[in-house]
Structure formats: structure tokens, C-alpha cells
C-alpha positions in Angstrom: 29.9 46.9 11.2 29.6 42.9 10.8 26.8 41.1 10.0 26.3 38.1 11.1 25.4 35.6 8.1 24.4 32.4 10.4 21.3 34.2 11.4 19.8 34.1 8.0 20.9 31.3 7.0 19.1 30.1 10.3 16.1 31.9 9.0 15.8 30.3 5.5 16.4 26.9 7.1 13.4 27.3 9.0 11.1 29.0 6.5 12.3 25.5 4.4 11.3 23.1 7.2 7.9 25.1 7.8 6.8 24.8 3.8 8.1 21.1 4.1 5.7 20.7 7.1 3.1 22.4 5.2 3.6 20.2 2.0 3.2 17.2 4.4 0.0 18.1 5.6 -1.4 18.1 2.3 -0.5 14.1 1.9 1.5 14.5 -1.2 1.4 10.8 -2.1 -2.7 10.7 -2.2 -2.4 14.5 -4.1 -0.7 12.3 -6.4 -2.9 9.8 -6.8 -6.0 12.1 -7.5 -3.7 14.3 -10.1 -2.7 11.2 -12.0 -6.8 9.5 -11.7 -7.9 13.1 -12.8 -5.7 13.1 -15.5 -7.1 9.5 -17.3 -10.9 11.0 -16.8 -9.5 14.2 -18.5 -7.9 12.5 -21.8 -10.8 9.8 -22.3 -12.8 12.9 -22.6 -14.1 13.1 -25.7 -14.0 17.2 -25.7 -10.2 18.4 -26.1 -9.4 21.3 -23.9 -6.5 23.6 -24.4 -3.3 22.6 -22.5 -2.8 25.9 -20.2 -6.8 25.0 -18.9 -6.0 21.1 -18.6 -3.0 21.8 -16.4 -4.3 25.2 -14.5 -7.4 22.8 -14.2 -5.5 19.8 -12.6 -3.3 21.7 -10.1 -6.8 23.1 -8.3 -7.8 19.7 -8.6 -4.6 18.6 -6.8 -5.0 21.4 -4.5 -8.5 20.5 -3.4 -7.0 17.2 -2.8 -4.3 18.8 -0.2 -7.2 20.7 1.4 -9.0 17.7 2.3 -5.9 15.9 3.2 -5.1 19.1 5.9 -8.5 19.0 7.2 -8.6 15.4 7.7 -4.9 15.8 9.9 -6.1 18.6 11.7 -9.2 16.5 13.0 -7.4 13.2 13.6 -3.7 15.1 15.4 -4.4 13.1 18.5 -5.1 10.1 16.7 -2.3 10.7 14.5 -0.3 10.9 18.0 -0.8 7.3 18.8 0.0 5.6 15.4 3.3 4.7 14.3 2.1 5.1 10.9 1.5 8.5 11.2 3.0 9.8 14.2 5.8 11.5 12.6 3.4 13.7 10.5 3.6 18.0 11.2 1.0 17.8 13.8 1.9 14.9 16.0 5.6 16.4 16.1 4.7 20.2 16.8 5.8 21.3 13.8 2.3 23.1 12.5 0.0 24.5 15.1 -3.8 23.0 14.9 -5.1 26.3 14.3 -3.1 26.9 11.5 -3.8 23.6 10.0 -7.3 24.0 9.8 -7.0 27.8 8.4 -4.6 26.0 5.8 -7.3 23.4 4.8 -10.3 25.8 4.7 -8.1 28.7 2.4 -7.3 25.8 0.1 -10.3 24.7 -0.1 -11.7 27.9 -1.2 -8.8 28.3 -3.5 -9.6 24.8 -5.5 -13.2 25.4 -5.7 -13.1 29.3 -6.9 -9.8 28.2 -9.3 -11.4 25.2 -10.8 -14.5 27.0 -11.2 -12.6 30.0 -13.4 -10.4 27.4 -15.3 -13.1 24.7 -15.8 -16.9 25.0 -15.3 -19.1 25.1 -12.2 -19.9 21.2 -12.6 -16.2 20.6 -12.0 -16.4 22.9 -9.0 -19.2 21.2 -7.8 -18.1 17.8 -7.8 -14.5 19.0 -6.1 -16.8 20.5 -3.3 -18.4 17.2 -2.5 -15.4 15.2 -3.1 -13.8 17.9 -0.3 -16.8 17.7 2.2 -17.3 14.1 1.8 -13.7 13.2 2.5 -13.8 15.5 5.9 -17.6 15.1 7.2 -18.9 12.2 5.8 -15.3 9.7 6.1 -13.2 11.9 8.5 -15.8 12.9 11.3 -18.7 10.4 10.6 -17.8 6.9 9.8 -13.8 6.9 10.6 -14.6 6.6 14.1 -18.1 5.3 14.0 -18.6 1.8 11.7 -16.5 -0.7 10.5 -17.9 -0.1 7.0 -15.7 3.4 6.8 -13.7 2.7 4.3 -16.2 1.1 2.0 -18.3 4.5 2.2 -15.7 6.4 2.6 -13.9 5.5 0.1 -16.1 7.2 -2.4 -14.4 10.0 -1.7 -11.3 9.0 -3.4 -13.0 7.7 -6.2 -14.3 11.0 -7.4 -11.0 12.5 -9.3 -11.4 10.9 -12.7 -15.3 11.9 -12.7 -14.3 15.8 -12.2 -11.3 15.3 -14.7 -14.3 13.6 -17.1 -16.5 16.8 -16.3 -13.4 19.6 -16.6 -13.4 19.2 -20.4 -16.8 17.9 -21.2 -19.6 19.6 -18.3 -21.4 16.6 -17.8 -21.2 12.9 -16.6 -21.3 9.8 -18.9 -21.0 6.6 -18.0 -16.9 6.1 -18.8 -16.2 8.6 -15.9 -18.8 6.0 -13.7 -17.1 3.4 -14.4 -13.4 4.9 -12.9 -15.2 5.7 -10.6 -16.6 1.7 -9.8 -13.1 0.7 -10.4 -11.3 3.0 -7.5 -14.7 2.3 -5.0 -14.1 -1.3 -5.3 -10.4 -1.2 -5.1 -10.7 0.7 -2.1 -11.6 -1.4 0.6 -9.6 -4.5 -0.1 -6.5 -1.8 -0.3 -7.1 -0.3 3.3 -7.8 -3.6 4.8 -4.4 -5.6 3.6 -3.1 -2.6 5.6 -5.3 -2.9 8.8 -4.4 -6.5 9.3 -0.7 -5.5 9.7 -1.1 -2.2 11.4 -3.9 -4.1 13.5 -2.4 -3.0 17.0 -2.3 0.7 15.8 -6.4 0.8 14.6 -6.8 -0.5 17.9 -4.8 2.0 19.9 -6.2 4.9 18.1 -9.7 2.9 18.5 -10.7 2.7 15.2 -13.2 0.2 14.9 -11.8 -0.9 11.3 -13.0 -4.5 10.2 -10.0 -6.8 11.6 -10.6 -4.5 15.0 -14.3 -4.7 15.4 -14.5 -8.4 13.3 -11.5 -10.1 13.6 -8.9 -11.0 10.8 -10.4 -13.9 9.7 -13.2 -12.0 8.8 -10.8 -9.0 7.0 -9.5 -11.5 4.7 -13.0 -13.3 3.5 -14.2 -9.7 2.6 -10.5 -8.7 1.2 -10.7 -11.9 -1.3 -14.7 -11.1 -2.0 -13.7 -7.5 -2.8 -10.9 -9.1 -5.1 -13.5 -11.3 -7.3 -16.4 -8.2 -7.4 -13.6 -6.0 -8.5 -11.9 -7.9 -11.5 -15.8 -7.4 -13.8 -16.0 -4.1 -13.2 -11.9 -3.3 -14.2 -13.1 -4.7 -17.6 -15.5 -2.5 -18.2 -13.5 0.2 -20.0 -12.6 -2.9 -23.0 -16.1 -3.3 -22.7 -17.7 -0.1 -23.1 -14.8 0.9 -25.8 -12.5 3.5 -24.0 -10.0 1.0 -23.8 -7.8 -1.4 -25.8 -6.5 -5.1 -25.9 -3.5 -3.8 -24.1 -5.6 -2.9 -21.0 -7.6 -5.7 -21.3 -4.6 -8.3 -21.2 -3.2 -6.0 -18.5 -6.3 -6.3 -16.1 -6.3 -10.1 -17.1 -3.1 -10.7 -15.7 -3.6 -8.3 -12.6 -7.0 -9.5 -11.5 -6.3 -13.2 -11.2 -3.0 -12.8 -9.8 -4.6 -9.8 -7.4 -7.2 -12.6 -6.5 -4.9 -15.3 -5.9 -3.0 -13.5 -4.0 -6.2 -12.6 -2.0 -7.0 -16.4 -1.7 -3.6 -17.1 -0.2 -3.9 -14.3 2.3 -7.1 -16.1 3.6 -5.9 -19.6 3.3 -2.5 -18.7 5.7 -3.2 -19.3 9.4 0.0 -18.0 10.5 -0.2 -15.0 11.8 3.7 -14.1 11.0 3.1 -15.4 7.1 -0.1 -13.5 7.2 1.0 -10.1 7.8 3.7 -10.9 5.4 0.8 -11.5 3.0 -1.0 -8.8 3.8 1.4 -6.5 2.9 1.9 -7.7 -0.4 -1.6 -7.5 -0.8 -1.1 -3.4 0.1 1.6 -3.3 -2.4 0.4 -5.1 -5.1 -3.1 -3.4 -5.4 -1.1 -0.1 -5.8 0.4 -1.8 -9.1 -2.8 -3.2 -9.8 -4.3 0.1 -9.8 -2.0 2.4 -11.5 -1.3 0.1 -14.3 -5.2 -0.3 -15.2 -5.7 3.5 -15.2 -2.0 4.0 -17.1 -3.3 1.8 -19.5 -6.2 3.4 -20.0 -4.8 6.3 -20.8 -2.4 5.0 -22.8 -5.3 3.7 -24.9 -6.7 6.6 -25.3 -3.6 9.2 -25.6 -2.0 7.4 -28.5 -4.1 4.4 -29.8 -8.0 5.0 -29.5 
């Protein structure tokens, strides 16, 4: 009797594309982002946990992330549907059902809270809860769709990781973890706006009232270049307060101006071609701008402080 192999190789194929989808839904790059943020909060710490916590500890952090991320898809698939930016995600294509989506982001949900709890302490649990509902109640089904201020509130939300890294090894909240949490609230909206002016048309075929739908552009890049100025203070903050070295203060130096003037050049080009050009290195940039305050911060702190 043959058996016929292509069936389960068929199979496993499938299983693959299914985790893949699953993966997806979890938004891998911002999972990232929080696991990295996290991380700084944890090492500036001045409590030293052991290394099996510290990482058990960061993966339920990560995987609260995920949850949040799958809850948000599962709410926005029809808006999702009409974006090229994120029309090819699992939901838009078909590839994940809605209902299991939303099973997916409730069970991790639990999973983050009750793991970090075990690994960590109930502060840390606590803060990952309200960093999960905030993301999906207040930003998701609240202001997303509501004001034009979303992403300035909402952005909170993202801004919470290096506050329950702070609170995993220590069980309370000091003022360094405050101030990384400043830095990423003020980065924030700046961020998401360079990338509404050149995904305008999609913001307004979803009919998200972001600020260059609801205000214009014009009006996007005045608040993009004030959010550049109020943000440069606050990234020196860490040299100020003491968690962090000459090398991060040179760093933010060198980022902040040339993160404002790029800013100031967005706002002075009238051409709307140039503009989205602009605007996109704006989106870019403040990714660089980011990660290379918060790597040198913990840098500063992992080998020199």
C-alpha cells in the first residue's frame, strides 16, 4: 500500500502559513520595539534580577505586546481592508478568521498578565494590563476613530514598556522609568504624523480623522516641527538626572538638531512631491533617532555607569 507523501507535505505547508499568519497578527516589528524599550527600563534598574526571570519576564512582556497588537487588527479588519498599508495583513486577506483573532488576543492577553505576574511581581502585571487595555479601548476603539489628537493620547500606550521593564526588577516607579516614558510620548506623535502626510489618501479612505485629514498638512508639519523642539529637553534628561553618559548626551545632540532641522525643512517645502519625500525621511529618521537614544542608554548603563 502507497502512501502518498504530497498530502503531508501539503499539510505542514499550511500549518507553516497559518503560524506565519498568526505571527503577523501580533505586529512583530512593534513586539520588537516594546522588547527592546523594556529591556533599557530593566538594566537602568538599579535592582539586578537573575537572567532566567529577566528574559522569562521580557517574553510575557513581548507577548502582551502581540495581544494588544491582535486585538487592535481584529477591531480595525475592515479598515485594514481599505489601506494599502495594511491591506495585506491575515485579516484583510482571509487568512485568520475574526473570531479567531480576537480569541487569540484575549488568551494572550491572559497569558502575559498571569506569566509576568509569576515571573515578576503584580506591579509589573499591573502596568502590562493597562498598557493592554489602553492600547485597545482607550486608542483602538475610542480616539482612533474619534479626534485628531489620537495619536498624541494614544500614544501613551506605547510608551509604557520601559516603565514595566523599570518595575520587573525593582516593584516600584522612580522617576528614570518617567522620563522613558516622556521620551517615547513625545516621540510619538511627530513619528505617526511624518507618516499620515504621505499615506494622507489612505487616513482618509479608511476615515480616520488623523491631523493632515481633519487639519490639513500645513497644519501636520507646524505641530510635527513643535513636537521636534518639545522633544529634544526631555531626551536629555537621562544625562541630566545621571542614568546616562557623555556618549548619550553627544548622541541626542547630534540627533535632536538634525531631527529638528529636518522637521523645519519639512514645513518650509511647499511642494507637495518634495514634501512627501520629506516626510518620509522624517518617518525614517525618528526610528534612528529613537533607538540610538535608548541603545545608548543602555549602553551607558550595561557597561560604563
Amino acid at each position: 500500500m502507497s502512501v502518498n507523501t504530497s498530502d503531508f507535505s501539503v499539510k505542514k505547508t499550511d500549518i507553516k502559513l497559518i503560524i506565519k499568519s498568526f505571527y503577523e497578527l501580533m505586529k512583530p516589528r512593534v513586539m520588537s520595539l516594546v522588547i527592546f524599550t523594556a529591556l533599557v527600563g530593566l538594566v537602568i534598574s538599579p535592582n539586578k534580577i537573575s537572567l532566567i526571570d529577566s528574559c522569562f519576564s521580557l517574553f510575557f512582556v513581548a507577548v502582551g505586546a502581540g495581544a494588544a497588537g491582535a486585538l487592535n487588527m481584529w477591531y480595525e479588519s475592515e479598515i485594514d481592508k481599505v489601506m494599502s498599508r495594511t491591506c495585506l495583513r491575515p485579516l484583510p486577506l482571509g487568512k485568520i478568521s475574526t473570531n479567531a483573532a480576537l480569541l487569540f488576543g484575549i488568551i494572550l492577553s491572559l497569558i502575559s498578565i498571569t506569566g509576568l505576574y509569576f515571573f515578576s511581581n503584580l506591579l509589573s502585571a499591573v502596568v502590562l494590563t493597562i498598557t493592554i487595555l489602553f492600547y485597545y479601548f482607550v486608542y483602538t476603539v475610542w480616539l482612533k476613530r474619534k479626534t485628531a489628537q489620537n495619536i498624541v493620547i494614544g500614544g501613551a500606550a506605547g510608551a509604557f514598556p520601559p516603565v514595566i521593564g523599570w518595575t520587573i526588577a525593582t516593584n516600584y516607579i522612580s522617576i528614570e522609568p518617567i522620563i522613558l516614558f516622556l521620551i517615547i510620548f513625545f516621540w510619538t506623535p511627530s513619528h505617526f504624523w511624518a507618516l499620515s502626510l504621505y499615506k494622507n489618501e489612505d487616513y482618509k479612505k479608511a476615515n480616520i480623522p488623523m491631523l493632515s485629514v481633519i487639519a490639513g498638512e500645513d497644519y501636520t508639519k507646524k505641530n510635527i516641527f513643535i513636537y521636534s523642539i518639545i522633544l529634544f529637553p526631555i531626551t536629555l534628561l537621562p544625562f541630566v538626572f545621571g542614568f546616562a553618559s557623555y556618549i548619550n548626551f553627544f548622541t541626542v545632540l547630534c540627533f535632536g538638531t538634525s531631527y529638528i532641522y529636518l522637521s523645519y525643512k519639512l514645513l518650509r517645502e511647499k511642494d507637495k512631491k518634495n514634501s512627501n519625500f520629506i516626510a518620509n525621511k522624517v518617518f525614517i529618521f525618528s526610528i534612528f533617532y529613537l533607538f540610538f537614544i535608548f541603545s545608548t542608554i543602555l549602553l551607558d548603563n550595561y557597561f560604563l555607569l
